[in-house]
N, C-alpha and C positions, 0 to 999 in steps of 0.2 A: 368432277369428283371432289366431295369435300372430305377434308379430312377428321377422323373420330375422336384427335386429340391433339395436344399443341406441342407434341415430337413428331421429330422424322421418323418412320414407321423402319423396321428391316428390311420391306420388301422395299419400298421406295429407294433406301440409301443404295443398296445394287442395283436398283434397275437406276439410278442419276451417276453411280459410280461406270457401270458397263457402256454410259454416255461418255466419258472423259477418255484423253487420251492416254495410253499403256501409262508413261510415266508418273503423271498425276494419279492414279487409281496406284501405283505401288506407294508412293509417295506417302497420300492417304492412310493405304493400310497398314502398313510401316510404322506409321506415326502412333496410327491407333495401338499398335502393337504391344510400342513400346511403351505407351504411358498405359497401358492395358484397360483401357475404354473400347467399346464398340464402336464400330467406324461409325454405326450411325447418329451417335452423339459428338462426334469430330466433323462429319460431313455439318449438321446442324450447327456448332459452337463457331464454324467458319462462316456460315451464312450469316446468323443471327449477327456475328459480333462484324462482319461487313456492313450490313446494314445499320447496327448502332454499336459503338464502337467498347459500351456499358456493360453489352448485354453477354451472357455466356450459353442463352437458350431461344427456343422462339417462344418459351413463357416470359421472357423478364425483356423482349425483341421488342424495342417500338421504333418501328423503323423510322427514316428522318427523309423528305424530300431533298433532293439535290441544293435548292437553295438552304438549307436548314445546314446541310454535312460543311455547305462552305463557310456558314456561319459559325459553326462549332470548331 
């Protein structure tokens, strides 16, 4: 399945959050809460900025290979 745009969608952020264990999904939601962002732009700003440590989306995300993260 591809995705229709370069966000985490709201269904997806639940169905990747109902994968995580209790304490990370309150964690998560908590967070979103309190900075009052939608978890699923919190679920996303943790990915993208995992992968490059720049980025705050998977629009601005370019991810880095393993030898590239140890180089930076």
């Amino acid at each position: 399945m591809q995705a229709q745009t370069e966000h985490l969608s709201t269904t997806a952020a639940h169905a990747f959050l109902a994968a995580l264990p209790e304490k990370i999904q309150r964690a998560l939601i908590t967070y979103a809460e309190e900075i009052d962002y939608p978890v699923e732009a919190v679920l996303e700003s943790a990915i993208a900025g995992f992968l490059n440590h720049d980025s705050i989306s998977f629009v601005d995300c370019k991810p880095m290979t393993g030898t590239e993260r140890m180089a930076s």
